[in-house]
C-alpha positions in Angstrom: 209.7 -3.1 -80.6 211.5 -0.9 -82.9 215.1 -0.3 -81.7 216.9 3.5 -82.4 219.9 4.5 -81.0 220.3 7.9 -79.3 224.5 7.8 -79.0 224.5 10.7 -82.1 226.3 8.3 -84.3 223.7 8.4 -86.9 222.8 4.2 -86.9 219.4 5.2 -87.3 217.6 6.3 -90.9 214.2 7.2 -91.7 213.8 4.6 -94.4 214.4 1.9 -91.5 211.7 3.7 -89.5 209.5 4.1 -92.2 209.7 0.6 -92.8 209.3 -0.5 -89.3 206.3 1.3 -88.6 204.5 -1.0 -91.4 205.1 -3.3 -88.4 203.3 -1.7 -86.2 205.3 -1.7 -83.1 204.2 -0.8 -79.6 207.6 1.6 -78.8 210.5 2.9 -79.3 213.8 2.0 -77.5 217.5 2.8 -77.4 220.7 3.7 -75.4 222.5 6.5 -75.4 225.3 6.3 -72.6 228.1 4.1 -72.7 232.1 4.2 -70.8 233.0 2.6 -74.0 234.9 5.8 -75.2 236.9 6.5 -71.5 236.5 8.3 -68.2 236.7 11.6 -69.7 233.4 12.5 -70.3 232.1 11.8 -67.0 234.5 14.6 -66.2 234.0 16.5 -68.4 232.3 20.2 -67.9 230.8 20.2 -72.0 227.3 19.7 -72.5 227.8 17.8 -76.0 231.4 16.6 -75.7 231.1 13.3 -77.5 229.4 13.8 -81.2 228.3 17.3 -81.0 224.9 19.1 -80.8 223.8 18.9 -84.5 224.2 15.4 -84.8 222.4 14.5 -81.2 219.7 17.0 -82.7 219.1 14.5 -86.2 219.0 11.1 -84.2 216.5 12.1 -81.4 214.5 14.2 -84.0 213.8 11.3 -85.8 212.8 9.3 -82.9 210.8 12.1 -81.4 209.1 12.6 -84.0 207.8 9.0 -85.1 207.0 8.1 -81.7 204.8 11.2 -81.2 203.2 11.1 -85.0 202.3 7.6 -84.3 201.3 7.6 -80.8 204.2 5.4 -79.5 206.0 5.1 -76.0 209.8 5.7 -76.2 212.3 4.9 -73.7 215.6 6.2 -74.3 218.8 7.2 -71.9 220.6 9.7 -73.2 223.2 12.4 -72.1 226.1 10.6 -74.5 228.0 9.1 -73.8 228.5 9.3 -69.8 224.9 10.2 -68.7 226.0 12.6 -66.3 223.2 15.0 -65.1 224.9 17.7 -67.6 225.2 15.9 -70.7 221.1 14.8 -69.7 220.5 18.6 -69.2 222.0 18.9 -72.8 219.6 16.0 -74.4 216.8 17.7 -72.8 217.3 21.1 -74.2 217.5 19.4 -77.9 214.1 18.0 -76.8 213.0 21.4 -76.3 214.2 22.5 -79.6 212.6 19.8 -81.5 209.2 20.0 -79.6 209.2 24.2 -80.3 210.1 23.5 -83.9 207.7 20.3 -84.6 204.9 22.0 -82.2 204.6 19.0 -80.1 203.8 18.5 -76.6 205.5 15.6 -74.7 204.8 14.7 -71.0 208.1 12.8 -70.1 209.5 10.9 -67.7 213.2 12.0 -66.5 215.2 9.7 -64.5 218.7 10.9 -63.5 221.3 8.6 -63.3 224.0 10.4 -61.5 224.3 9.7 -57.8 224.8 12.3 -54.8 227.4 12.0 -53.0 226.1 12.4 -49.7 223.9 9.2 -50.9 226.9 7.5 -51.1 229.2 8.8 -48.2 226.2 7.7 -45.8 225.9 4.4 -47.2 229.9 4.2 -46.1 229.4 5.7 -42.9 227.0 2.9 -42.2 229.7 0.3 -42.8 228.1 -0.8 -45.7 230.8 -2.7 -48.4 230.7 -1.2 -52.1 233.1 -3.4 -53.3 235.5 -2.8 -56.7 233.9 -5.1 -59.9 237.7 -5.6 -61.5 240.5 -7.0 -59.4 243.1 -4.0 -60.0 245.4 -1.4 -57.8 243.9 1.3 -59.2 240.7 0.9 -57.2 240.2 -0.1 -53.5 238.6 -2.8 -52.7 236.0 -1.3 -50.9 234.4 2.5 -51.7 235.9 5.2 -49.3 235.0 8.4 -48.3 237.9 9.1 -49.9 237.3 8.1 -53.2 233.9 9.7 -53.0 235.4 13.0 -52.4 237.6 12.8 -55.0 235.5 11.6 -57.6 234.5 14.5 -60.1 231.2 13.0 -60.7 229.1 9.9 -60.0 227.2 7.5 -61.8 225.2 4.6 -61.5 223.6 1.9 -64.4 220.2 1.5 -63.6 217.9 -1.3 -63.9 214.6 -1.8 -65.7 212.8 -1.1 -62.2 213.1 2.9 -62.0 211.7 2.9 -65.7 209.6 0.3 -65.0 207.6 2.1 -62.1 207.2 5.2 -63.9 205.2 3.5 -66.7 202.7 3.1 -63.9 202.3 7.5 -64.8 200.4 8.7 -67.9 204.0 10.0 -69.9 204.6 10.1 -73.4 208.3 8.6 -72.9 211.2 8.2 -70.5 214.3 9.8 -70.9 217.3 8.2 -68.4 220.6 8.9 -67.8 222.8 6.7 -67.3 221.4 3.3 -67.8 221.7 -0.4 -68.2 221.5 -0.5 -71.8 219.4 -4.5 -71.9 217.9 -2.5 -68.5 216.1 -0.2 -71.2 214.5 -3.3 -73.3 213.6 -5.0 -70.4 211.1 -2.3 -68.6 208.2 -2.2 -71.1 208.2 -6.0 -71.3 208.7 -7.2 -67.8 205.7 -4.7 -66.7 203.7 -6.8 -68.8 204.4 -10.2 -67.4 206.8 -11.6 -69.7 209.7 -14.0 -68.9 212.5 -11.8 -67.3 215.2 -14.1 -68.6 213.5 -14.5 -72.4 213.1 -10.7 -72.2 217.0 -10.0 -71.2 217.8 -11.9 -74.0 216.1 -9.9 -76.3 217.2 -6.4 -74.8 221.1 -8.1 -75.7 220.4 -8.7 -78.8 218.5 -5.7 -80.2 220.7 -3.3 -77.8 223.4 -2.3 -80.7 221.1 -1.9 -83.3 222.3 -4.1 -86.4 225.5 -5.2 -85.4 223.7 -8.4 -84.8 222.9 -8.6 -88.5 224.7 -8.2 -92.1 226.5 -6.6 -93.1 227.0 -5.2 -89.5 228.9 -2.3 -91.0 226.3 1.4 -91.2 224.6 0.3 -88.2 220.9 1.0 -88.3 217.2 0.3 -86.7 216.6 -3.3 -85.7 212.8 -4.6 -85.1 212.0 -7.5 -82.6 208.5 -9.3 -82.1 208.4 -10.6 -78.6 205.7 -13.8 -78.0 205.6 -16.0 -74.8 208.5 -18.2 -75.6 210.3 -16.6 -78.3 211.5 -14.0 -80.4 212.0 -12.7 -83.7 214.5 -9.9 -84.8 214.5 -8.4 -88.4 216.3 -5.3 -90.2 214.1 -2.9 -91.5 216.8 -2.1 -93.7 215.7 -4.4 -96.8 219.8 -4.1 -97.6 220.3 -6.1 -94.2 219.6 -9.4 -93.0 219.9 -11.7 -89.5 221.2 -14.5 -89.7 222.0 -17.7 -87.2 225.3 -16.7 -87.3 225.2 -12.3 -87.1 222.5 -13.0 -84.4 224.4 -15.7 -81.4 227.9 -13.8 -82.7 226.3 -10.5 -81.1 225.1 -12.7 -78.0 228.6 -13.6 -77.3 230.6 -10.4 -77.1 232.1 -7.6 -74.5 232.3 -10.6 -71.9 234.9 -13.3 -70.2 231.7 -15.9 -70.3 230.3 -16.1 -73.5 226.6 -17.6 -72.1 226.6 -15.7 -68.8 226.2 -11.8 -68.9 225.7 -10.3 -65.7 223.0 -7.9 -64.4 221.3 -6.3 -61.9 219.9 -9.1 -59.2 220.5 -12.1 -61.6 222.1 -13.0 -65.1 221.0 -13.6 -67.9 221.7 -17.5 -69.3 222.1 -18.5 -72.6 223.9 -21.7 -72.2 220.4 -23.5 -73.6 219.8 -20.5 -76.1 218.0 -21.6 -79.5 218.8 -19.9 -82.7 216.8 -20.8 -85.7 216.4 -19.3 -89.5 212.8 -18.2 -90.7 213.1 -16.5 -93.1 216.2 -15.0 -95.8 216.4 -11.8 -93.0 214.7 -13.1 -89.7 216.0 -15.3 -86.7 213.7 -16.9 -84.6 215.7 -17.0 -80.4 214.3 -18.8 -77.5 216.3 -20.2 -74.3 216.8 -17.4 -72.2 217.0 -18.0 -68.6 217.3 -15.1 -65.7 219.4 -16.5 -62.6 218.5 -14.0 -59.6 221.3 -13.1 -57.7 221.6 -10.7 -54.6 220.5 -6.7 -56.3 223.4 -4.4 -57.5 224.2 -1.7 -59.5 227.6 -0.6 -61.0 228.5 2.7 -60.2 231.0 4.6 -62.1 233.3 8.0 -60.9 236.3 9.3 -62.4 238.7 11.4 -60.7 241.3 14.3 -61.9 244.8 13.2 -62.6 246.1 15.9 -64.6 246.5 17.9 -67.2 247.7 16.5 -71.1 249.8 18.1 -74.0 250.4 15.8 -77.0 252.5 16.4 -79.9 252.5 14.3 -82.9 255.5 13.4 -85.1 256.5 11.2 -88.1 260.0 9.5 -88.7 261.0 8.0 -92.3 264.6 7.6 -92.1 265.6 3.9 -91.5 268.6 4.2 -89.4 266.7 6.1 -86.6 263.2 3.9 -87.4 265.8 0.5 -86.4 267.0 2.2 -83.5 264.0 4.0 -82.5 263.4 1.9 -79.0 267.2 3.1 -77.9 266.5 6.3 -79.4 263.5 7.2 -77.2 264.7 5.9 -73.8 267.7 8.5 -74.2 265.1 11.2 -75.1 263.1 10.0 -72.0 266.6 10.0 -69.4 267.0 13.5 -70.9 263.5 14.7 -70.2 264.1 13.0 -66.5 267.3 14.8 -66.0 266.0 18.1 -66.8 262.5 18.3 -65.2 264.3 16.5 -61.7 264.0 20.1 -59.7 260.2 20.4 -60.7 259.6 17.9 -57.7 257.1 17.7 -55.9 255.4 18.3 -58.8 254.9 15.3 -60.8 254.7 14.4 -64.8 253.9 11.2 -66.9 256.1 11.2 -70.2 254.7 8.5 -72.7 255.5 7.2 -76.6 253.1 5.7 -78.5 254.8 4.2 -81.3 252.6 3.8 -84.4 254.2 1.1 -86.3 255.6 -0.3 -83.5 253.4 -2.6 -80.4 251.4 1.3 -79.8 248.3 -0.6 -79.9 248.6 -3.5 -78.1 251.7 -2.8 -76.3 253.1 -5.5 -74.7 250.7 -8.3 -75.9 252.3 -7.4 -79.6 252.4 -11.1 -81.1 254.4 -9.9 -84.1 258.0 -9.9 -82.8 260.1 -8.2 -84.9 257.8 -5.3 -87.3 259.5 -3.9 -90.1 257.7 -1.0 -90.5 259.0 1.9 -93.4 257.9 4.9 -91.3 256.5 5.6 -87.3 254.5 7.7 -86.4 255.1 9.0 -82.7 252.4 10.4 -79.9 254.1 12.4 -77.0 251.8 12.0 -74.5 252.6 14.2 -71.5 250.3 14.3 -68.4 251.3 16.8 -65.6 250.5 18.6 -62.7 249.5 21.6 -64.0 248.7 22.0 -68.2 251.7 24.6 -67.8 254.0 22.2 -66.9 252.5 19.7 -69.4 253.0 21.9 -72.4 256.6 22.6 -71.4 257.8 19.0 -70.9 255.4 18.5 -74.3 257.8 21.3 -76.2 261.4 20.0 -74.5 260.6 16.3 -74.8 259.4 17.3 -78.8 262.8 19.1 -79.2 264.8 16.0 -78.5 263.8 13.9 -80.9 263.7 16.3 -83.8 267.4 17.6 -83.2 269.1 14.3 -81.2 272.0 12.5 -82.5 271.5 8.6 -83.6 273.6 6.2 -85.4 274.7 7.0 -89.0 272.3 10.0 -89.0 273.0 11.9 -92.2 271.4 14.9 -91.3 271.7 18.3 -89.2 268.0 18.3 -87.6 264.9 17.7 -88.5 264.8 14.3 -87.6 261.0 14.2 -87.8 258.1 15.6 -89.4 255.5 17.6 -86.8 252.0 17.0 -87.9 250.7 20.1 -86.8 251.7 23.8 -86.4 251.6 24.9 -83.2 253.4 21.4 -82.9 252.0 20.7 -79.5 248.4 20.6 -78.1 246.9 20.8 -74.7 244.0 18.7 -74.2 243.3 20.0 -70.7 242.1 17.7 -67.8 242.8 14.2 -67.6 240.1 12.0 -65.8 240.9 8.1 -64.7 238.1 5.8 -63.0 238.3 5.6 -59.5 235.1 4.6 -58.7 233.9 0.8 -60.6 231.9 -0.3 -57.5 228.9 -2.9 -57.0 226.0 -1.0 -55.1 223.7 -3.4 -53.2 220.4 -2.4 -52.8 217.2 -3.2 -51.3 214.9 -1.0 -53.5 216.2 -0.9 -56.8 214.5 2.9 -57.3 216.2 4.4 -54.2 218.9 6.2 -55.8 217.6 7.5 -58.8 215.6 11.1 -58.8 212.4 10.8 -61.3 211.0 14.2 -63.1 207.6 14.3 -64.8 208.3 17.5 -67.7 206.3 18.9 -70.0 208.0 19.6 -73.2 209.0 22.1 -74.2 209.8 23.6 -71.1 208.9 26.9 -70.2 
């Protein structure tokens, strides 16, 4: 199984493929949707917000293209990152490009991952409990109507099983939406009777291409040979190796439980795992174990909040850089005092402080930073972007001309990185919707396609 990435990011080259393929694998897999980089692309009305068209176009060219020159399945969700039905829509008309261009013909599976919303509301309406996955105020406990209504779009991680059954069809490939990204791995495997634990391990190690090698830096193609009780994962990259220690480091992240990852209807165990050296680049794993649990899928919505103007702005003089906490809470009073009659409308005014606990905040274990120069986001959220961009412009205003102890200047108190000095970044999206779906048919959600491409 030859591992390639369809996130746009690049981590695949055609001297890995070209490599791999003297492996002779049976297909081509890869994820292409994450949350990793924020709600806002779920709500978000661009086809290619997250790495742009041209670089989508290279990585699922050259995936495309081996799989169909050498007569190999591919499974691949895609959409980046959200895998909402219009970033899919955007995928698939790169696919159409690429078959035009390459004169290829593709019969392809197409599984949406977004979810209606009448799907959901009649779920609720028959008392059914979607309950929150994180323990936090922001979401309710249970999914309401109301949440539904507001959500700006809906979508849900599925499992191996809607790939799974549609591999029963004679396709070239499957293209998902959003997707479980080990869900992807798993499919081709489990329909043909291997271990669902041993295979669940290997979708979580292969899914991030070589991060779980060295050096994990350029990630690339990995390669895994699945057998009955064991498998082995190699770079093709001759530049790259797996080791015992790249390999169970990968198995361990983006989770409270280091041998426990959760899934849909069981997790994955790898408490008894079994790492062992073959070779200078390849690691032999073993020790899997799938735990079933009761079916469920995350589903994912985010909801409007705003709108957000930022300006960015760089202080070097030491007197105001020591007093710079004191500095910014008048700046914030003033802001306060002037934009009091804008009620009911409502506004968010937020420093981060570069140089200064902006990126972990309050879990800052360095106590006292002595830091030569800031650098200062005004992050404004609002109402309306009208409103943003004013309270952006007055709050900016403050701090380049306020007063501060043994300031030896007139103004200019800071240094604006840009001209125009503030910038509206439009709608602002927060997750309101991090539910657990139970289901009975793990398909029932999901609406399948069978396309020939191109299309039209």
């Amino acid at each position: 199984m030859l591992q390639s990435s369809w996130m746009g990011y690049g981590n695949i080259s055609r001297r890995s493929i070209n490599e791999a393929l003297k492996w002779d694998p049976h297909l081509i897999v890869g994820q292409g949707t994450s949350t990793d980089p924020g709600p806002g692309y779920l709500g978000s009305d661009k086809m290619y917000p997250y790495h742009g068209v041209e670089s989508l176009k290279r990585d699922f060219q050259l995936s495309l293209t081996t799989a169909y020159e050498n007569g190999l399945l591919f499974i691949h969700s895609t959409g980046p990152p959200s895998g909402s039905d219009l970033q899919l829509e955007g995928s698939l008309q790169v696919i159409d490009e690429i078959t035009k261009e390459n004169n290829m013909k593709l019969h392809i599976a197409v599984i949406s991952g977004e979810i209606s919303k009448d799907y959901l509301k009649q779920k609720i309406s028959q008392e059914e409990k979607i309950e929150r996955l994180v323990d936090t105020p922001r979401l309710n406990k249970y999914l309401t109507l109301k949440d539904v209504d507001r959500a700006k779009r809906i979508v849900a991680q599925m499992g191996p099983e809607p790939i799974m059954k549609v591999l029963d069809q004679k396709i070239d490939g499957v293209i998902t939406g959003r997707a479980l990204d080990i869900g992807l791995h798993m499919a081709y495997p489990l329909k043909h009777g291997f271990d669902k634990g041993l295979v669940a391990q290997l979708g979580k190690t292969i899914e991030c291409g070589t991060l779980c090698a060295v050096p994990p830096t350029g990630a690339d193609n990995i390669f895994a040979w699945l057998r009955n009780d064991h498998f082995l994962v190699r770079p093709p990259n001759p530049d790259k190796k797996c080791t015992i220690m790249s390999v169970a480091g990968h198995a361990f992240y983006e989770r409270p439980d280091i041998t426990k990852e959760l899934n849909p209807g069981g997790y994955l165990d790898i408490s008894d795992a079994k790492y062992e050296q073959v070779d200078e680049r390849t690691v032999k794993v073993s020790g899997g174990k799938w735990i079933p649990t009761e079916y469920s899928i995350k589903i994912e919505g985010v909801a409007l909040i705003g709108y957000r103007t930022i300006s960015i702005v760089g202080i070097r003089d030491p007197n105001l850089v020591s007093n710079i906490d004191e500095f910014l809470q008048k700046v914030k009073n003033q802001v306060k005092e002037r934009f009091k009659d804008k009620s009911p409308l409502k506004y968010n005014l937020v420093f981060q402080t570069y140089g200064k606990n902006a990126v972990l905040g309050p879990s800052e274990f360095i106590v006292k930073p002595n830091p030569h120069e800031l650098g200062i986001v005004i992050n404004v959220i609002a109402d309306n972007q009208k409103l943003a961009h004013t309270i952006c412009a007055f709050t900016r205003g403050r701090i380049f001309f306020n007063d501060y102890p043994k300031k030896t200047t007139t103004a200019g108190n800071v240094a604006v990185l840009f001209s125009p000095g503030d910038v509206d970044l439009g709608p602002v999206y927060n997750w309101n919707i991090w539910h657990a779906l139970k289901l009975d048919n793990p398909c029932e959600p999901f609406e399948v396609k069978i396309i020939d491409f191109p299309r039209g």
